[in-house]
N, CA, C and O atoms as CSV, one atom per row, in Angstrom:
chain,resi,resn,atom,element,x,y,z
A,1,UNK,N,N,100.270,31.911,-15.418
A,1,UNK,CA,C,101.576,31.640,-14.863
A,1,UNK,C,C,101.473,30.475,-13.887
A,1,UNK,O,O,100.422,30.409,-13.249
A,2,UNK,N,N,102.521,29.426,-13.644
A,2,UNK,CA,C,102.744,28.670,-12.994
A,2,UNK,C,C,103.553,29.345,-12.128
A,2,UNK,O,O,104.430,30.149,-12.443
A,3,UNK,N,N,103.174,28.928,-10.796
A,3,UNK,CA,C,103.918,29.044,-9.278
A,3,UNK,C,C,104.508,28.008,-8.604
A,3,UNK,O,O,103.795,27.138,-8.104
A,4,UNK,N,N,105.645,27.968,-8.517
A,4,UNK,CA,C,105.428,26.840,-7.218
A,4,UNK,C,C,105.913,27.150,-5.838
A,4,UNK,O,O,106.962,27.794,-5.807
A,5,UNK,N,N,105.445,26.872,-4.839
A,5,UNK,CA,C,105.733,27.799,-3.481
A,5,UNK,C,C,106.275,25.815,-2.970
A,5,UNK,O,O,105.596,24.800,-2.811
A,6,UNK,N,N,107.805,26.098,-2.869
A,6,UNK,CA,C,108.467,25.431,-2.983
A,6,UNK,C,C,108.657,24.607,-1.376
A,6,UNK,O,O,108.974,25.583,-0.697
A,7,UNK,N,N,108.648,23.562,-0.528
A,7,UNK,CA,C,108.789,23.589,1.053
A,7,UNK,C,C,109.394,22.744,1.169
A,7,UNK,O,O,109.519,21.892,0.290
A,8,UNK,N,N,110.203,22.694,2.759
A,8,UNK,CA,C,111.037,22.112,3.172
A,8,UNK,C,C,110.825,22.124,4.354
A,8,UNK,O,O,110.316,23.199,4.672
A,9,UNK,N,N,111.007,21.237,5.454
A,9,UNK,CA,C,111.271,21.184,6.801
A,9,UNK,C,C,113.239,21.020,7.217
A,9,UNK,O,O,114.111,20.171,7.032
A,10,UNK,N,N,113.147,22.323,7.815
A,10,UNK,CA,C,114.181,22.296,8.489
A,10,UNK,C,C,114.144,22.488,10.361
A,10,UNK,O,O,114.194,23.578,10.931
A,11,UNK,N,N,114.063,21.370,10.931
A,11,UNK,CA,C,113.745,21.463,11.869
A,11,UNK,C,C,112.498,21.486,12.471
A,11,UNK,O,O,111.748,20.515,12.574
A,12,UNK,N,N,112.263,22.739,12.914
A,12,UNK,CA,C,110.525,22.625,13.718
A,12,UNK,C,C,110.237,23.609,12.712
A,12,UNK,O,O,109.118,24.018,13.020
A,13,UNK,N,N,110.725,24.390,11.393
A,13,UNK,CA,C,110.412,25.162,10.839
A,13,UNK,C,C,110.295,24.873,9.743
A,13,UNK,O,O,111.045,24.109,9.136
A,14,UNK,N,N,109.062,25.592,9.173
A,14,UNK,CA,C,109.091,25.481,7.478
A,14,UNK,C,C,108.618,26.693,6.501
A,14,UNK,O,O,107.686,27.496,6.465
A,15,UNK,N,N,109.916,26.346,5.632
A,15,UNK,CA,C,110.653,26.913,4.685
A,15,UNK,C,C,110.117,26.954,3.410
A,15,UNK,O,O,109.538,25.938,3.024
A,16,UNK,N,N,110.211,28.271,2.397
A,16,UNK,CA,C,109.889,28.142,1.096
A,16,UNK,C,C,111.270,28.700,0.707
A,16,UNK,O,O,112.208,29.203,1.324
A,17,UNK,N,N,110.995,28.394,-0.598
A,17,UNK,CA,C,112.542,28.625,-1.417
A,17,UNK,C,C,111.821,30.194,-1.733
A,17,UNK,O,O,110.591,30.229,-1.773
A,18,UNK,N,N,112.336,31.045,-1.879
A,18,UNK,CA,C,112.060,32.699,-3.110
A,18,UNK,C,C,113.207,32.628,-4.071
A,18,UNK,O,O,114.266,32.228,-3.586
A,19,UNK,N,N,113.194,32.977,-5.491
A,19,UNK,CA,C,114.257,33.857,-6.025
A,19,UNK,C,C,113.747,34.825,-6.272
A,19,UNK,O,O,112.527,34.991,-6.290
A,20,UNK,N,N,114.943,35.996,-6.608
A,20,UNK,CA,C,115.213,37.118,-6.877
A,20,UNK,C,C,114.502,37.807,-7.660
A,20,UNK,O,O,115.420,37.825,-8.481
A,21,UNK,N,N,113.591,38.480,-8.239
A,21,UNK,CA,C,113.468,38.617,-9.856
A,21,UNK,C,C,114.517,39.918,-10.341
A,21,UNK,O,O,114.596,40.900,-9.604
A,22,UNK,N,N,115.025,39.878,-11.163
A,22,UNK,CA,C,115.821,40.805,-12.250
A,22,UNK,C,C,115.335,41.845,-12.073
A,22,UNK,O,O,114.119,41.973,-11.927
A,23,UNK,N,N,116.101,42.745,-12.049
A,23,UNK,CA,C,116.021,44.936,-12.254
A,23,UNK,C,C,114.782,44.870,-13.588
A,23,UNK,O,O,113.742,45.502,-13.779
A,24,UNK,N,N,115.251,44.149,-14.093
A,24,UNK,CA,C,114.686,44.461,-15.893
A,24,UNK,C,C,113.254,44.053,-16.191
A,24,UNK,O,O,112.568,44.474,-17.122
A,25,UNK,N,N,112.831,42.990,-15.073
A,25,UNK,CA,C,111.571,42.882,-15.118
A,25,UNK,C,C,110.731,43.585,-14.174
A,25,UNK,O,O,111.120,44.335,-13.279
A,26,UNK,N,N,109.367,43.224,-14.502
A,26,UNK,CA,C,108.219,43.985,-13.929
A,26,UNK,C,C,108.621,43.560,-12.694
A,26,UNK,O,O,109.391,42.631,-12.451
A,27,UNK,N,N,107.900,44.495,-11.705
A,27,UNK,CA,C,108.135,44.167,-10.165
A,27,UNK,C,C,109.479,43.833,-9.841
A,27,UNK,O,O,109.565,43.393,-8.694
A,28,UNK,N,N,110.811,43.905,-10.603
A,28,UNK,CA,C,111.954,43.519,-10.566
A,28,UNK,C,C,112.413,44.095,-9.232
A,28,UNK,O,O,112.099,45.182,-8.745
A,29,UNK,N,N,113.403,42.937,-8.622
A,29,UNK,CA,C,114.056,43.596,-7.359
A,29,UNK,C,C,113.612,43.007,-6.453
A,29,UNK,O,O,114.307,43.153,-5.448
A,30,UNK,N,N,112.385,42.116,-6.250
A,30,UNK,CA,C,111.571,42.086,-5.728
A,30,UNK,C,C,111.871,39.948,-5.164
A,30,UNK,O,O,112.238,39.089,-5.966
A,31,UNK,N,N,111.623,39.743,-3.960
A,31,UNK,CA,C,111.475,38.189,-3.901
A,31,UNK,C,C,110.356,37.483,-4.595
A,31,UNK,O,O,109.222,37.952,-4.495
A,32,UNK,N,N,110.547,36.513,-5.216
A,32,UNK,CA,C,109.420,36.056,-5.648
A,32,UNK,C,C,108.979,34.197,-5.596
A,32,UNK,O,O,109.999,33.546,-5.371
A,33,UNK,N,N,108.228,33.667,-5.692
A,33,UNK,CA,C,107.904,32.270,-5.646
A,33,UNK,C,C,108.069,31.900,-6.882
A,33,UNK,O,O,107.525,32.587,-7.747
A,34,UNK,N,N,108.927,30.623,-7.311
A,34,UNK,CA,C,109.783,30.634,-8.851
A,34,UNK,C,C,108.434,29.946,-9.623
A,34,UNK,O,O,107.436,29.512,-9.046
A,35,UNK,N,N,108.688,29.968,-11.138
A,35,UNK,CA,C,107.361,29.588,-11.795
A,35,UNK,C,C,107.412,30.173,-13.031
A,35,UNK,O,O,108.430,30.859,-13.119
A,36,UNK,N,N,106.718,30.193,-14.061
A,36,UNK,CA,C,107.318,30.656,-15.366
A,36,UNK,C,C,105.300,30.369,-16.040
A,36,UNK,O,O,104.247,29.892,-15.616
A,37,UNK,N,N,105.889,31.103,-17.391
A,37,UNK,CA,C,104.834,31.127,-18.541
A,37,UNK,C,C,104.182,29.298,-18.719
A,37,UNK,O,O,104.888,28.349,-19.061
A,38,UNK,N,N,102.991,29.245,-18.444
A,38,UNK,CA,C,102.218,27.834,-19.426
A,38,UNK,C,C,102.086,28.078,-20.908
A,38,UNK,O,O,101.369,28.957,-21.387
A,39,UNK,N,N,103.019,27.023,-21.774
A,39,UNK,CA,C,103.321,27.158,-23.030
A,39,UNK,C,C,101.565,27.040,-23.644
A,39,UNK,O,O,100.533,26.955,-22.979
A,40,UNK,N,N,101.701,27.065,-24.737
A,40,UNK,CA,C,100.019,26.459,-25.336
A,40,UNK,C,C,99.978,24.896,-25.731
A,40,UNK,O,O,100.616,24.449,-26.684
A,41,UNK,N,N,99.017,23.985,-24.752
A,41,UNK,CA,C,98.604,23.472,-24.836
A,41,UNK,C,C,99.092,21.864,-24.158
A,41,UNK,O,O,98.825,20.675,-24.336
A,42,UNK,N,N,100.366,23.101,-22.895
A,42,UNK,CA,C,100.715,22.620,-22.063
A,42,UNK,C,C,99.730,22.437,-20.472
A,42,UNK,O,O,98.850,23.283,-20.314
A,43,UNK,N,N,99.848,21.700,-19.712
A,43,UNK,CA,C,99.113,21.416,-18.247
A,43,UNK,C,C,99.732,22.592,-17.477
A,43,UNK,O,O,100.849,22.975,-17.824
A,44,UNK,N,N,99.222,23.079,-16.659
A,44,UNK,CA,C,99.942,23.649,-15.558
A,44,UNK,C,C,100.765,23.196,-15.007
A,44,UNK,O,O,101.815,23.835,-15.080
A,45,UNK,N,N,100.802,21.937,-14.194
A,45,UNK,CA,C,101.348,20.852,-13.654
A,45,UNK,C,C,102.839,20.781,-14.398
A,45,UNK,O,O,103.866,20.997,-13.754
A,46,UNK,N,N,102.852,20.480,-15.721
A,46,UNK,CA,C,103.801,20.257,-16.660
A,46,UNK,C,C,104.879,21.559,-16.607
A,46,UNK,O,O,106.094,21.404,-16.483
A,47,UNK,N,N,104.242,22.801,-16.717
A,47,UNK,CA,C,104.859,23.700,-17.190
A,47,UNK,C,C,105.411,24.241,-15.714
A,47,UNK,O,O,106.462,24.874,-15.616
A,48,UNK,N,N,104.519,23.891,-14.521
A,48,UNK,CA,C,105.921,24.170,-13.145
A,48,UNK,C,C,107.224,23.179,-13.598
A,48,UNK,O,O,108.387,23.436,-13.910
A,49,UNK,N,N,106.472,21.954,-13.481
A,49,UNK,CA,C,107.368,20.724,-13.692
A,49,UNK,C,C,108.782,21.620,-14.453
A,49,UNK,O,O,109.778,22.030,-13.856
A,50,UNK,N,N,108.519,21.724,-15.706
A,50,UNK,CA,C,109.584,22.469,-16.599
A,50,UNK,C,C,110.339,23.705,-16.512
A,50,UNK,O,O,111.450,23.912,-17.000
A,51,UNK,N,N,109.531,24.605,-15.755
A,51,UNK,CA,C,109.786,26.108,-15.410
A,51,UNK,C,C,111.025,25.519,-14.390
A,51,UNK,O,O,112.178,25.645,-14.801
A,52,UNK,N,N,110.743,24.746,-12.791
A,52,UNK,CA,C,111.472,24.150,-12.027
A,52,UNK,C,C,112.620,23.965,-12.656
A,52,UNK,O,O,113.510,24.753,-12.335
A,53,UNK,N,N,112.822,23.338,-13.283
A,53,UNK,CA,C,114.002,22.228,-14.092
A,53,UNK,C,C,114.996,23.088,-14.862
A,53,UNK,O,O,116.214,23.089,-14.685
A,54,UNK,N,N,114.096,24.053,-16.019
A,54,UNK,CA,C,114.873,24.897,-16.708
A,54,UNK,C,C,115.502,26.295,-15.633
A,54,UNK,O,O,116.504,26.863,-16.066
A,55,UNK,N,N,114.897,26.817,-14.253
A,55,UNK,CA,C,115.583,27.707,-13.518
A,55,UNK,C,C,115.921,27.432,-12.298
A,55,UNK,O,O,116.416,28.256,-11.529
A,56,UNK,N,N,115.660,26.148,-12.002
A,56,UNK,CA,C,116.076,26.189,-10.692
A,56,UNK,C,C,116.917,24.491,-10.461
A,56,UNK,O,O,117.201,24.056,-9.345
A,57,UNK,N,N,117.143,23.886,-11.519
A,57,UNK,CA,C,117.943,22.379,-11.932
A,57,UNK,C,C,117.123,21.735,-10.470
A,57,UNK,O,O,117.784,21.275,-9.539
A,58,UNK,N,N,115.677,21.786,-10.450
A,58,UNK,CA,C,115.059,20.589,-9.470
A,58,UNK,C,C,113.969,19.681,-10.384
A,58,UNK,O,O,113.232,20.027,-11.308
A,59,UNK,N,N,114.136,18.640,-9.868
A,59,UNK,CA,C,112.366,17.561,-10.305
A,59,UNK,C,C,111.642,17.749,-9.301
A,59,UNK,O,O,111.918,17.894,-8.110
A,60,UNK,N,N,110.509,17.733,-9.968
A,60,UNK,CA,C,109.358,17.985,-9.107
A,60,UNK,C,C,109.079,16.565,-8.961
A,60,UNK,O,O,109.223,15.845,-9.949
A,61,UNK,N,N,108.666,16.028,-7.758
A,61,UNK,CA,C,108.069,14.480,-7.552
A,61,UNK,C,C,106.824,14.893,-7.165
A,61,UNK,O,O,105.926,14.344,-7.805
A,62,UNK,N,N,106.456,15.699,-6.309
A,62,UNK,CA,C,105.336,15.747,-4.939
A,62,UNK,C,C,104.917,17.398,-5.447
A,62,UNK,O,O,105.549,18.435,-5.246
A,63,UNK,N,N,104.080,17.265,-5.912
A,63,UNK,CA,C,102.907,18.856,-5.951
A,63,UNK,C,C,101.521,18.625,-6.089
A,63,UNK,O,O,100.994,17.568,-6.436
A,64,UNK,N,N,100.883,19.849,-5.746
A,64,UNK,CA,C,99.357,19.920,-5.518
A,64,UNK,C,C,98.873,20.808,-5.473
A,64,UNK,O,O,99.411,21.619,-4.719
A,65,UNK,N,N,97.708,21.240,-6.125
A,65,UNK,CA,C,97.469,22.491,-6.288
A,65,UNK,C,C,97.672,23.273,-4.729
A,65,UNK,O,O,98.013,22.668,-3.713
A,66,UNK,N,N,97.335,24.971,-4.816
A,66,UNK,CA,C,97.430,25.235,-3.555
A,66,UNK,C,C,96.636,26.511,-3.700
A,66,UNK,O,O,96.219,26.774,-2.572
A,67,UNK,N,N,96.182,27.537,-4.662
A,67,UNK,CA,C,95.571,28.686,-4.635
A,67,UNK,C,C,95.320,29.333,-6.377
A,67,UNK,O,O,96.317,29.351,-7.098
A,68,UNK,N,N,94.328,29.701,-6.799
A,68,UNK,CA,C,94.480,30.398,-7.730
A,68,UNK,C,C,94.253,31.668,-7.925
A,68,UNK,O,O,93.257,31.945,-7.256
A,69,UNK,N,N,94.656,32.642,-8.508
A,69,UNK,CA,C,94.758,34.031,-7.866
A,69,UNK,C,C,95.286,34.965,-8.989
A,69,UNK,O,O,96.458,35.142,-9.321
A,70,UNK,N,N,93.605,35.795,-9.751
A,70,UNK,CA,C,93.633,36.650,-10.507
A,70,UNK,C,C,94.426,38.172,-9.457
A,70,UNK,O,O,94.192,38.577,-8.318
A,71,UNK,N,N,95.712,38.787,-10.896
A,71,UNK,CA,C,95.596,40.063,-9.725
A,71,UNK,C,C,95.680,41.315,-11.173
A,71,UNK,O,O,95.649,41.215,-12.400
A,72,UNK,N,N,95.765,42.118,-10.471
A,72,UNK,CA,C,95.098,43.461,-11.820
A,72,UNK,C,C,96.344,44.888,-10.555
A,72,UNK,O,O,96.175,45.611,-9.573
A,73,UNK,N,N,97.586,44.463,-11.621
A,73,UNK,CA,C,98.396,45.854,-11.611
A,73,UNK,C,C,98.101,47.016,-12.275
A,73,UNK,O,O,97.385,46.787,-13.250
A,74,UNK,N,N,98.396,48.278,-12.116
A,74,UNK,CA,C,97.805,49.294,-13.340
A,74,UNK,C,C,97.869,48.944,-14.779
A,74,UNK,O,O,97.024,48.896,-15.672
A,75,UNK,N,N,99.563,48.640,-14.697
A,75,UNK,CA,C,99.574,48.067,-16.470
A,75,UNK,C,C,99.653,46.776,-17.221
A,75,UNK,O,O,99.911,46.513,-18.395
A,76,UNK,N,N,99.288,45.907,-15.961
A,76,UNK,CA,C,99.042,44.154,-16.898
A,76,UNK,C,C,98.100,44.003,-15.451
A,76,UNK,O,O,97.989,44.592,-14.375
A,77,UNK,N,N,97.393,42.599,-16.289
A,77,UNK,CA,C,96.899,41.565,-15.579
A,77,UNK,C,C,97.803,40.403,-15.166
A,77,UNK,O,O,98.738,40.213,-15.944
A,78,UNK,N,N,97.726,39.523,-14.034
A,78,UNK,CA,C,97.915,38.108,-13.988
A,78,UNK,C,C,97.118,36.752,-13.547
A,78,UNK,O,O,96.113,36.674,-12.841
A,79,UNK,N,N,97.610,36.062,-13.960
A,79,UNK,CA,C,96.581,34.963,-13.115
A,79,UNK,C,C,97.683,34.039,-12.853
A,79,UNK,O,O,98.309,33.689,-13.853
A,80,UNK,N,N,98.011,33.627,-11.864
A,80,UNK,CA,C,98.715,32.559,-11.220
A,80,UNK,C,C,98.172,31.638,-10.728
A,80,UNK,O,O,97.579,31.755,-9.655
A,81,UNK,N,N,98.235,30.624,-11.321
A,81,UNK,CA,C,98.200,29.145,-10.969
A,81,UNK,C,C,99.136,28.425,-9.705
A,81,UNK,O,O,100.107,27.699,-9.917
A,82,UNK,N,N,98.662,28.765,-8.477
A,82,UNK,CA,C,99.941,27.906,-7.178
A,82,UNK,C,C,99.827,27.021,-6.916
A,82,UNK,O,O,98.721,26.624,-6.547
A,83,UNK,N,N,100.977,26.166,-6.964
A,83,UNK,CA,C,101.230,24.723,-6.563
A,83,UNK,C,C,102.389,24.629,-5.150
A,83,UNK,O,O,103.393,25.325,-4.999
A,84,UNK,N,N,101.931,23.670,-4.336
A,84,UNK,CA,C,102.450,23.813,-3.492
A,84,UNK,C,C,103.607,22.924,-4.009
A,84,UNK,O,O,103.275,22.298,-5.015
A,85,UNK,N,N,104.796,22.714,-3.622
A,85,UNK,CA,C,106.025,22.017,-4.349
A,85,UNK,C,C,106.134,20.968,-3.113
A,85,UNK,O,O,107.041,21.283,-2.343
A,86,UNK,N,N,105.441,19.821,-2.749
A,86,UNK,CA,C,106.474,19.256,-0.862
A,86,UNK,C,C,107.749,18.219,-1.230
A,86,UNK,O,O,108.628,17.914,-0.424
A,87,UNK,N,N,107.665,17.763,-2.566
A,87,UNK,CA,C,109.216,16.544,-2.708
A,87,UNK,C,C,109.985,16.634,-4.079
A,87,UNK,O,O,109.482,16.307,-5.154
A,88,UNK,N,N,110.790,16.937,-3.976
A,88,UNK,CA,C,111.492,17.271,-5.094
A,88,UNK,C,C,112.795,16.827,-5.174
A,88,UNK,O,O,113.163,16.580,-4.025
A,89,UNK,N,N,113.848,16.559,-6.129
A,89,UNK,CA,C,115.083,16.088,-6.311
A,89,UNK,C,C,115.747,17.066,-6.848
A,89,UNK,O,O,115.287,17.927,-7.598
A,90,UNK,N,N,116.949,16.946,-6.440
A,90,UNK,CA,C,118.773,17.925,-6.983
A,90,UNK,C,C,118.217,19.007,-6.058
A,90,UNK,O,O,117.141,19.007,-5.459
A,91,UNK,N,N,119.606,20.335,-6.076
A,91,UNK,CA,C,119.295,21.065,-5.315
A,91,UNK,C,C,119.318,22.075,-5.832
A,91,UNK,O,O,120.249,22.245,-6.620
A,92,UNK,N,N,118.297,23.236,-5.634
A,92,UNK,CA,C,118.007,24.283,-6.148
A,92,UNK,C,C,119.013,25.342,-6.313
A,92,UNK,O,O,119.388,25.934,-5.301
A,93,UNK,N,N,119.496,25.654,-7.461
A,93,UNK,CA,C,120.731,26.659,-7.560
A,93,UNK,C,C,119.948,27.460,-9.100
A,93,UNK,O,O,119.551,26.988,-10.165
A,94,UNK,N,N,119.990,28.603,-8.637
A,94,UNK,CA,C,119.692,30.113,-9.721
A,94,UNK,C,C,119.974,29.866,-11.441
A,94,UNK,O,O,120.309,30.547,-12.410
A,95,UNK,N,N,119.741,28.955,-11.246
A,95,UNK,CA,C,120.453,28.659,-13.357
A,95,UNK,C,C,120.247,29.768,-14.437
A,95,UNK,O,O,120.572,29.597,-15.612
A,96,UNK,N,N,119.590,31.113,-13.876
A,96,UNK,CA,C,119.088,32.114,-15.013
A,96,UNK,C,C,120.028,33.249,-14.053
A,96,UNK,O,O,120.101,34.404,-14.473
A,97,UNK,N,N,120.689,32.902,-12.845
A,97,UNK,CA,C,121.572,33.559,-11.947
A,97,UNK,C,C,120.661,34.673,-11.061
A,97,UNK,O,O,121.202,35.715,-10.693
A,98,UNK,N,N,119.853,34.514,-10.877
A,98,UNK,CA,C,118.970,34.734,-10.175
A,98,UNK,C,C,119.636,34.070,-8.366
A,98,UNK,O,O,119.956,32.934,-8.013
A,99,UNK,N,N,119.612,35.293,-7.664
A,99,UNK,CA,C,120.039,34.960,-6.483
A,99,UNK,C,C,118.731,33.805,-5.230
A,99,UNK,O,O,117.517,34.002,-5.281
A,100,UNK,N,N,119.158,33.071,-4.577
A,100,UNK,CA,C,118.115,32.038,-4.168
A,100,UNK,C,C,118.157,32.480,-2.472
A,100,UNK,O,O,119.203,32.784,-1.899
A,101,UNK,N,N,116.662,32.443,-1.742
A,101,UNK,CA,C,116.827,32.462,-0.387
A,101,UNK,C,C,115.748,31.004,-0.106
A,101,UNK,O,O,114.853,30.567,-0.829
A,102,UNK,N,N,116.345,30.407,1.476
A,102,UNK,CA,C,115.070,29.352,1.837
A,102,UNK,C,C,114.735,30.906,2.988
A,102,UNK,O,O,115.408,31.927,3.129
A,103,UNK,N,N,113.423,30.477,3.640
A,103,UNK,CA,C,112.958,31.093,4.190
A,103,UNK,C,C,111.582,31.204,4.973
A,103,UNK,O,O,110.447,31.400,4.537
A,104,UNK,N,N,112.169,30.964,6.628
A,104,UNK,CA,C,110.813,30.812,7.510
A,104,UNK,C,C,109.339,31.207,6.918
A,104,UNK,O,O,108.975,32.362,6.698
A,105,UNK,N,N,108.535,29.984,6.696
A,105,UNK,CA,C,107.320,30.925,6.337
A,105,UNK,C,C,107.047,32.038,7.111
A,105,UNK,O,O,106.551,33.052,6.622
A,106,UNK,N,N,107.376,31.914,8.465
A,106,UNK,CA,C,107.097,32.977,9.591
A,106,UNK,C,C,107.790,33.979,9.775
A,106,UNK,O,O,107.601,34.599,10.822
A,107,UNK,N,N,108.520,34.324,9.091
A,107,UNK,CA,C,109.484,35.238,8.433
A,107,UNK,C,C,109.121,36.313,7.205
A,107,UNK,O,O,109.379,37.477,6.902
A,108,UNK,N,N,108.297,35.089,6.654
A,108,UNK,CA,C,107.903,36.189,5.424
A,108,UNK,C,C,107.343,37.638,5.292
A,108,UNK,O,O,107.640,38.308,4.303
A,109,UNK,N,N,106.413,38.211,6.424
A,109,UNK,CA,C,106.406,39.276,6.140
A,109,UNK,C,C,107.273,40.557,6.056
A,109,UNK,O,O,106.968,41.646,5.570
A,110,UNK,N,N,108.708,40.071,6.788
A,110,UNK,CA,C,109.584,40.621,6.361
A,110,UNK,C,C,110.003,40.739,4.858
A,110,UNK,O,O,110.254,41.907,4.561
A,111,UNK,N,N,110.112,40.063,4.075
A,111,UNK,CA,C,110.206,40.300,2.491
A,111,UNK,C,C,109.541,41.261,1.645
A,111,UNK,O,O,108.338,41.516,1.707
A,112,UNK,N,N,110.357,41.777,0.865
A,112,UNK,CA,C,109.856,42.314,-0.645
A,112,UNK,C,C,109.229,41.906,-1.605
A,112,UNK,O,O,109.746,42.087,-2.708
A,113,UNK,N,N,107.680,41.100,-1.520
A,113,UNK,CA,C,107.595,40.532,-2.768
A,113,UNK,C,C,106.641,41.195,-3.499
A,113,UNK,O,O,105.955,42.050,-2.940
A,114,UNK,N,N,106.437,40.844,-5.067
A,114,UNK,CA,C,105.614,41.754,-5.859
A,114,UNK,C,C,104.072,41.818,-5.478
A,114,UNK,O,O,103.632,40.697,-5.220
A,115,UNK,N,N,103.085,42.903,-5.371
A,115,UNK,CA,C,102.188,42.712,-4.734
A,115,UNK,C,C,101.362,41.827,-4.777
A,115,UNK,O,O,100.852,41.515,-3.701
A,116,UNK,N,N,100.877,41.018,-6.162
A,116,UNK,CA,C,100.638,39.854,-6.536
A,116,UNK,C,C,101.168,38.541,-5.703
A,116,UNK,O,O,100.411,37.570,-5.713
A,117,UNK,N,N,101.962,38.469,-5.241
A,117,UNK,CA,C,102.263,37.827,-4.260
A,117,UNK,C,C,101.813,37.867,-2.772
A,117,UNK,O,O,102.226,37.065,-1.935
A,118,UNK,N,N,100.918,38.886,-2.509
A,118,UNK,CA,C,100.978,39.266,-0.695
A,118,UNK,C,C,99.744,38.287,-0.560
A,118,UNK,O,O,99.587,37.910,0.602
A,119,UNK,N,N,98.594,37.654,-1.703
A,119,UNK,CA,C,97.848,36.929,-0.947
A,119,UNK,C,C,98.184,35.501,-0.741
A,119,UNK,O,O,97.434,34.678,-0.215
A,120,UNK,N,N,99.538,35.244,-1.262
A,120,UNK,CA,C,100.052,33.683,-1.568
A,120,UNK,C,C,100.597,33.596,-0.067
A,120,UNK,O,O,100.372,32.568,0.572
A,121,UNK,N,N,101.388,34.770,0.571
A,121,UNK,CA,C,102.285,34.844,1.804
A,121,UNK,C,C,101.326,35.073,2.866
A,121,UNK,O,O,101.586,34.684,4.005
A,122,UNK,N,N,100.525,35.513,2.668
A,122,UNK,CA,C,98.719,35.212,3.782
A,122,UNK,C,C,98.456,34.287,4.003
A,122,UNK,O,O,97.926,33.994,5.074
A,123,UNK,N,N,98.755,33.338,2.949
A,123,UNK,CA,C,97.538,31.838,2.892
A,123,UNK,C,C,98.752,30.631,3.472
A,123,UNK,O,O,98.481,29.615,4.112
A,124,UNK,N,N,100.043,31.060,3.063
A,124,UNK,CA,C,100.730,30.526,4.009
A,124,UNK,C,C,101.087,30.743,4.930
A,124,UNK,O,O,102.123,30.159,5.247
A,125,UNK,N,N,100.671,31.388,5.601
A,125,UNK,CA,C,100.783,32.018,7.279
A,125,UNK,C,C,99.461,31.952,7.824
A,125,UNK,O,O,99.059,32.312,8.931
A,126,UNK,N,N,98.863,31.441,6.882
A,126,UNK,CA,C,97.404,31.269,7.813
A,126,UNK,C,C,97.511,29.572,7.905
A,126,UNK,O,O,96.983,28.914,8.802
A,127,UNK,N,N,98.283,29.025,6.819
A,127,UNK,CA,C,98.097,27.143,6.773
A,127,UNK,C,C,99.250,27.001,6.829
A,127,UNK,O,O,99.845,26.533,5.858
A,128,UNK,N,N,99.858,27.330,7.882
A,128,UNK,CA,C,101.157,26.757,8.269
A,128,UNK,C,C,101.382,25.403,8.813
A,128,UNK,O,O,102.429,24.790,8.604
A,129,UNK,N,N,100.367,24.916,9.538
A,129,UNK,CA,C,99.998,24.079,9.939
A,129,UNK,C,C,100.300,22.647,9.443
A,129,UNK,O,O,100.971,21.681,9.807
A,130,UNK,N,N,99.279,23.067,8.194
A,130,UNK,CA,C,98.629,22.350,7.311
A,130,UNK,C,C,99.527,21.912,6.201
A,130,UNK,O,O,99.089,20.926,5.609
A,131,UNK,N,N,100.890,22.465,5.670
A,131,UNK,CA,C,101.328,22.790,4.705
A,131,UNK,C,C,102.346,21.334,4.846
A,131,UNK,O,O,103.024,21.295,3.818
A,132,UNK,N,N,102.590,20.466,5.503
A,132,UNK,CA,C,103.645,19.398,4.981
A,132,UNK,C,C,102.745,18.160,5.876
A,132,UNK,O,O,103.121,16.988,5.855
C-alpha cells in the first residue's frame, strides 16, 4: 500500500490531512492517512501520485519517502509504503465521499486511527521538527 501523510503549515503548526475510512471496510470508521493499492508493475511513488488524484483531486509535486512499516492484524497482513506529501496542487476534497480532517500533528493522539497506523502517528510526533 501507498501512504501519503499529507502536510501543511498553518501557522506555527503543522498539519496532516486524515480521511475517513468507510463502515464497510476493514478498520472502517476509523481516521486514516489517504493512499491506495500499488497496481503491478507500478512505482510506489506513481501509485500515491494516482491514489492522490483519483481520491482526493490533488497533484503531488513534493514527496519523499518517510517510513516503511510491515503490520500483522489477526486476519490480513500489510505493508505500507509512507511518503511524506510537503507540495502539492488543487485542494483536497473526499471524491470517493469520504469525509476529510487537516489536523495538528500534536493533536493526533487524540484520533481513531487503524492500529497499523499508531507507528506512522509516533514517528510524527517524534519528527515534528524535522517534517517541513
Amino acid at each position: 500500500m501507498a501512504v501519503g501523510v499529507i502536510i501543511r503549515q498553518q501557522g506555527r503548526q503543522t498539519q496532516v490531512l486524515l480521511a475517513l475510512r468507510s463502515s464497510k471496510q476493514h478498520q472502517g470508521g476509523k481516521w486514516e492517512f489517504p493512499g491506495g493499492k500499488v497496481e503491478p508493475g507500478e512505482t510506489v511513488e506513481a501509485a500515491l501520485s494516482r491514489e492522490l488524484q483519483e481520491e482526493l483531486a490533488i497533484t503531488v509535486s513534493k514527496a519523499k519517502p518517510f517510513m516503511l512499516l510491515n503490520y500483522t492484524y489477526p486476519e490480513r497482513r500489510v505493508t505500507l509504503d509512507i511518503w511524506l506529501v510537503t507540495e502539492f496542487s488543487g485542494t483536497p476534497e473526499g471524491l470517493e465521499g469520504q469525509p476529510l480532517q487537516w489536523v495538528n500533528i500534536s493533536d493526533l493522539a487524540s484520533i481513531t486511527f487503524p492500529d497499523a497506523n499508531q507507528p506512522i502517528v509516533a514517528k510524527l510526533q517524534q519528527d515534528i521538527g524535522l517534517l517541513v
